[in-house]
PDB file with SEQRES, HELIX, SHEET and CRYST1 records, atoms N, CA, C and O in Angstrom:
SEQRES   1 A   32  UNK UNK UNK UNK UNK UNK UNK UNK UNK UNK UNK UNK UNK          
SEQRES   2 A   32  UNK UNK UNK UNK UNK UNK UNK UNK UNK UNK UNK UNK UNK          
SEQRES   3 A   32  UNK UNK UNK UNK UNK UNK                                      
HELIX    1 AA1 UNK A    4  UNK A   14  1                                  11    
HELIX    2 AA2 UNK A   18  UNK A   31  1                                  14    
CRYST1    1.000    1.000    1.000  90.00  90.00  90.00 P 1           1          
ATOM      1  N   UNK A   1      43.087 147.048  79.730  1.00  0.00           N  
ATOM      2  CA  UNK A   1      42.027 147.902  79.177  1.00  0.00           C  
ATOM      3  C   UNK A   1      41.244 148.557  80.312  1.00  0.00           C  
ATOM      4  O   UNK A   1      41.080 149.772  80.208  1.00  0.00           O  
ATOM      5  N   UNK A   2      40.771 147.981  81.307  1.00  0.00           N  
ATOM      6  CA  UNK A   2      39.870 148.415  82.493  1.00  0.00           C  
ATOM      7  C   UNK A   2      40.455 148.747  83.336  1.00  0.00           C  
ATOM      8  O   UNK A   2      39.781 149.184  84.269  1.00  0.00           O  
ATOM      9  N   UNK A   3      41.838 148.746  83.502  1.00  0.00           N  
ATOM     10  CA  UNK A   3      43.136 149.936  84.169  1.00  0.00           C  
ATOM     11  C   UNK A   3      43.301 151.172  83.363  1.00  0.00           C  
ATOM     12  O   UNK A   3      43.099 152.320  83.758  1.00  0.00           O  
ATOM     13  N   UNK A   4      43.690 150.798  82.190  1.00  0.00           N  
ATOM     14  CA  UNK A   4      44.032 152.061  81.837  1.00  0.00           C  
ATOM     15  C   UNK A   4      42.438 153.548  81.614  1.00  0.00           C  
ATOM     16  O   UNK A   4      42.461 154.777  81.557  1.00  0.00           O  
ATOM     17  N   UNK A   5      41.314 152.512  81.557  1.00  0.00           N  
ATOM     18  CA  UNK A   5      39.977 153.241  81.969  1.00  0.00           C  
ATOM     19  C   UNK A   5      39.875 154.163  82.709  1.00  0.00           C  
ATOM     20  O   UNK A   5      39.696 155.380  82.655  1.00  0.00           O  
ATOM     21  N   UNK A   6      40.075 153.073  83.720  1.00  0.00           N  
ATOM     22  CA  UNK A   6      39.823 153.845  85.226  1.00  0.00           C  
ATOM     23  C   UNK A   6      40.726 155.367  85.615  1.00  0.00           C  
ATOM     24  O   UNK A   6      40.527 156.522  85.990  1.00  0.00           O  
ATOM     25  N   UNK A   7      42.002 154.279  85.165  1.00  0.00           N  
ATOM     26  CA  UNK A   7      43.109 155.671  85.593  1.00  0.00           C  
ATOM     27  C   UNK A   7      42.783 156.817  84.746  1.00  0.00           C  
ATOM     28  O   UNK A   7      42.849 157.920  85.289  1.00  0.00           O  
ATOM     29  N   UNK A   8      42.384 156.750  83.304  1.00  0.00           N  
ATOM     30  CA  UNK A   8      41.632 157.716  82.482  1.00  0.00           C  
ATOM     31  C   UNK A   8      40.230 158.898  83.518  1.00  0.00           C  
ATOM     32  O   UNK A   8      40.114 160.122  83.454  1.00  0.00           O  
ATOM     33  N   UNK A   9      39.347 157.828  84.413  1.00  0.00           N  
ATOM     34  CA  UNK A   9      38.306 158.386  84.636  1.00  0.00           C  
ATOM     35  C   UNK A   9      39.299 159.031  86.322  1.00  0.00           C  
ATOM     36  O   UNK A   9      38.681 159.863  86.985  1.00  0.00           O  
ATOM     37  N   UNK A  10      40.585 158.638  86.799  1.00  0.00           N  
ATOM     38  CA  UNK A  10      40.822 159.140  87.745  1.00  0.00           C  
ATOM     39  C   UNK A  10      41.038 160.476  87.555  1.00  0.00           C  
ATOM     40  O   UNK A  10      40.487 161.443  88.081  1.00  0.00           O  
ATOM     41  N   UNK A  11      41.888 160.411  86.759  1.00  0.00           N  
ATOM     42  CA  UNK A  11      42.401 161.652  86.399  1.00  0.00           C  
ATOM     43  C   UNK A  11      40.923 163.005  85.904  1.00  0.00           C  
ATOM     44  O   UNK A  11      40.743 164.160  86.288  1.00  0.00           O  
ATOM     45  N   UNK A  12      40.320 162.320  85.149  1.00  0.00           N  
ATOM     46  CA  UNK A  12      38.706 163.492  85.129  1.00  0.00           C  
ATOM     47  C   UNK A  12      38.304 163.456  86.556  1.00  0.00           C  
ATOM     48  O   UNK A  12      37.561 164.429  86.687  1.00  0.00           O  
ATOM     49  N   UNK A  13      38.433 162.681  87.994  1.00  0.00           N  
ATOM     50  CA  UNK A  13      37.738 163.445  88.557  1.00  0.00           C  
ATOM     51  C   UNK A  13      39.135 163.941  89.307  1.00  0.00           C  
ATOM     52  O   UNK A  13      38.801 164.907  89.992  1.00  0.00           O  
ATOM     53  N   UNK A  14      40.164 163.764  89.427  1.00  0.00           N  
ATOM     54  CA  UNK A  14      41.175 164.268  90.106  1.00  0.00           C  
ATOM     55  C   UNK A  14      40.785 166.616  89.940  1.00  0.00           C  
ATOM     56  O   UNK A  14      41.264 167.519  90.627  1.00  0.00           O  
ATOM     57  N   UNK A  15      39.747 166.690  88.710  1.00  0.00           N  
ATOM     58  CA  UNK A  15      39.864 167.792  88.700  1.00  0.00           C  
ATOM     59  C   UNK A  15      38.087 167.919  89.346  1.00  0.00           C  
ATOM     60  O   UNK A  15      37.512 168.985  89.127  1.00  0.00           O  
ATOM     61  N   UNK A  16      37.640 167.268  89.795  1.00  0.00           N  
ATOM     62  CA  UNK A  16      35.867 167.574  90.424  1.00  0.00           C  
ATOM     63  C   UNK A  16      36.085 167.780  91.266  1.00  0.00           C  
ATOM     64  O   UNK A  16      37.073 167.287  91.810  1.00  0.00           O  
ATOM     65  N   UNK A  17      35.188 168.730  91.921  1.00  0.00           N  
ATOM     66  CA  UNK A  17      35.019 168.839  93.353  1.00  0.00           C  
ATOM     67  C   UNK A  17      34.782 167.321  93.968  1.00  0.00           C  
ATOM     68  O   UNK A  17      34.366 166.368  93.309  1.00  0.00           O  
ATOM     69  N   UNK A  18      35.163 167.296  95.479  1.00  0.00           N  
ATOM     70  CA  UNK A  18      34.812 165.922  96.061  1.00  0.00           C  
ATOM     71  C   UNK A  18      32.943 165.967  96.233  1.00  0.00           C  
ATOM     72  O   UNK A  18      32.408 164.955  96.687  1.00  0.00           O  
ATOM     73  N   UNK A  19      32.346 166.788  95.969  1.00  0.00           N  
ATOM     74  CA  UNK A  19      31.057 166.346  96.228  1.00  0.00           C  
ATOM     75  C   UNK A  19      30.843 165.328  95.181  1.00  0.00           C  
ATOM     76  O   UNK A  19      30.226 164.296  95.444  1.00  0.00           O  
ATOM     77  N   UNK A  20      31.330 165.570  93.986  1.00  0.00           N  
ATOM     78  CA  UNK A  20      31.070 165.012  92.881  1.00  0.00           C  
ATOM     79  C   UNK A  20      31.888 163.289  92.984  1.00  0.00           C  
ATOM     80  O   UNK A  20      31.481 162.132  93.080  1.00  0.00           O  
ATOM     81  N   UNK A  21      32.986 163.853  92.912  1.00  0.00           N  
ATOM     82  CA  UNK A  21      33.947 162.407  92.946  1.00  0.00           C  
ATOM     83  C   UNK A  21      33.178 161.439  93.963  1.00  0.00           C  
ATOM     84  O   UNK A  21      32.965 160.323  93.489  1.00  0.00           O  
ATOM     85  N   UNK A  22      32.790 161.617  95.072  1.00  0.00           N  
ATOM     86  CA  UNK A  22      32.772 160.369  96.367  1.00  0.00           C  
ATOM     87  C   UNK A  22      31.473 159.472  96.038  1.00  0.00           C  
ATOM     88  O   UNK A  22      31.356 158.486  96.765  1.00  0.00           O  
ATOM     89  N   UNK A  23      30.060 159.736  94.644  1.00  0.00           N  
ATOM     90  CA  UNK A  23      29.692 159.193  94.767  1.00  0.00           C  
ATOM     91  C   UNK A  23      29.721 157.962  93.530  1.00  0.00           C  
ATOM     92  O   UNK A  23      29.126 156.904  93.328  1.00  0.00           O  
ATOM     93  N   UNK A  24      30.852 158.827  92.802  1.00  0.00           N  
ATOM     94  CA  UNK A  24      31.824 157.926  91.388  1.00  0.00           C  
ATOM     95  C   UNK A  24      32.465 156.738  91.892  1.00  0.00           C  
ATOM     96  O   UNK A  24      32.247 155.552  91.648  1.00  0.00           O  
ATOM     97  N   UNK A  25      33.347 157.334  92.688  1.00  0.00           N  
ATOM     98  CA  UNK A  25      33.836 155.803  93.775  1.00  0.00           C  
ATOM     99  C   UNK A  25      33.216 155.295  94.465  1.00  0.00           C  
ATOM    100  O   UNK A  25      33.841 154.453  95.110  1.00  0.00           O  
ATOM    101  N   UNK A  26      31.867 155.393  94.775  1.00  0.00           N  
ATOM    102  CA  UNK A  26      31.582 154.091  95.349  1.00  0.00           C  
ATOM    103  C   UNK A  26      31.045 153.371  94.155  1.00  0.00           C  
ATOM    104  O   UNK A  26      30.619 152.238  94.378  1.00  0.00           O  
ATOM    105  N   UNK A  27      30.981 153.855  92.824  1.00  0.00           N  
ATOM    106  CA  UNK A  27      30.276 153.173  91.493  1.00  0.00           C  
ATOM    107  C   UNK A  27      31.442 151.713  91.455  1.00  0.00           C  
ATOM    108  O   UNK A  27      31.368 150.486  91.518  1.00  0.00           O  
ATOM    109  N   UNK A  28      32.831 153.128  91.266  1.00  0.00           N  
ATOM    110  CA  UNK A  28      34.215 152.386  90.811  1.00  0.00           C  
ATOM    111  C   UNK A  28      34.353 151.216  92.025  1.00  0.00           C  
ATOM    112  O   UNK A  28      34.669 150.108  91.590  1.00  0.00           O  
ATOM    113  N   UNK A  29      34.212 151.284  93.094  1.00  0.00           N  
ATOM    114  CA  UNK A  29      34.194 150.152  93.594  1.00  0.00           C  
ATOM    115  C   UNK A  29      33.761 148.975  94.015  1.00  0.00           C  
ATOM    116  O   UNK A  29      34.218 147.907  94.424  1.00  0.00           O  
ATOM    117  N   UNK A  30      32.497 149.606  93.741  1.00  0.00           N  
ATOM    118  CA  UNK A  30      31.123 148.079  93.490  1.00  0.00           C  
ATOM    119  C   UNK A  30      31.847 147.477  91.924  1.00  0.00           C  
ATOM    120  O   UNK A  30      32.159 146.309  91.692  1.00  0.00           O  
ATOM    121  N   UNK A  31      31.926 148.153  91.391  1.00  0.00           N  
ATOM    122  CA  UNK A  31      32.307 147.653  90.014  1.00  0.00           C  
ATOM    123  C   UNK A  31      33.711 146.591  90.400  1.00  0.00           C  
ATOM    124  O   UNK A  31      33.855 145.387  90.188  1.00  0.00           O  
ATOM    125  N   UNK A  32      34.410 147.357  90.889  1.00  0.00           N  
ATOM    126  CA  UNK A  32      35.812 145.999  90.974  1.00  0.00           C  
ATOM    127  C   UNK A  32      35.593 144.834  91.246  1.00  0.00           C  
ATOM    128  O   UNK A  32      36.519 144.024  91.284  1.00  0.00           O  
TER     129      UNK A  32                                                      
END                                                                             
């Protein structure tokens, strides 16, 4: 369930600019 999430939320930012994405991943990775 919290794989197939993520890979869900990869793919939405696979289309953001990186200003946007870099401060999602550090969310996604405190979270792991």
């Amino acid at each position: 369930m919290l794989i197939s999430h993520l890979d869900y939320c990869n793919s939405l930012l696979a289309s953001l600019p990186v200003c946007s994405i870099q401060p999602l991943q550090m969310i996604q990775n405190a979270a792991a």
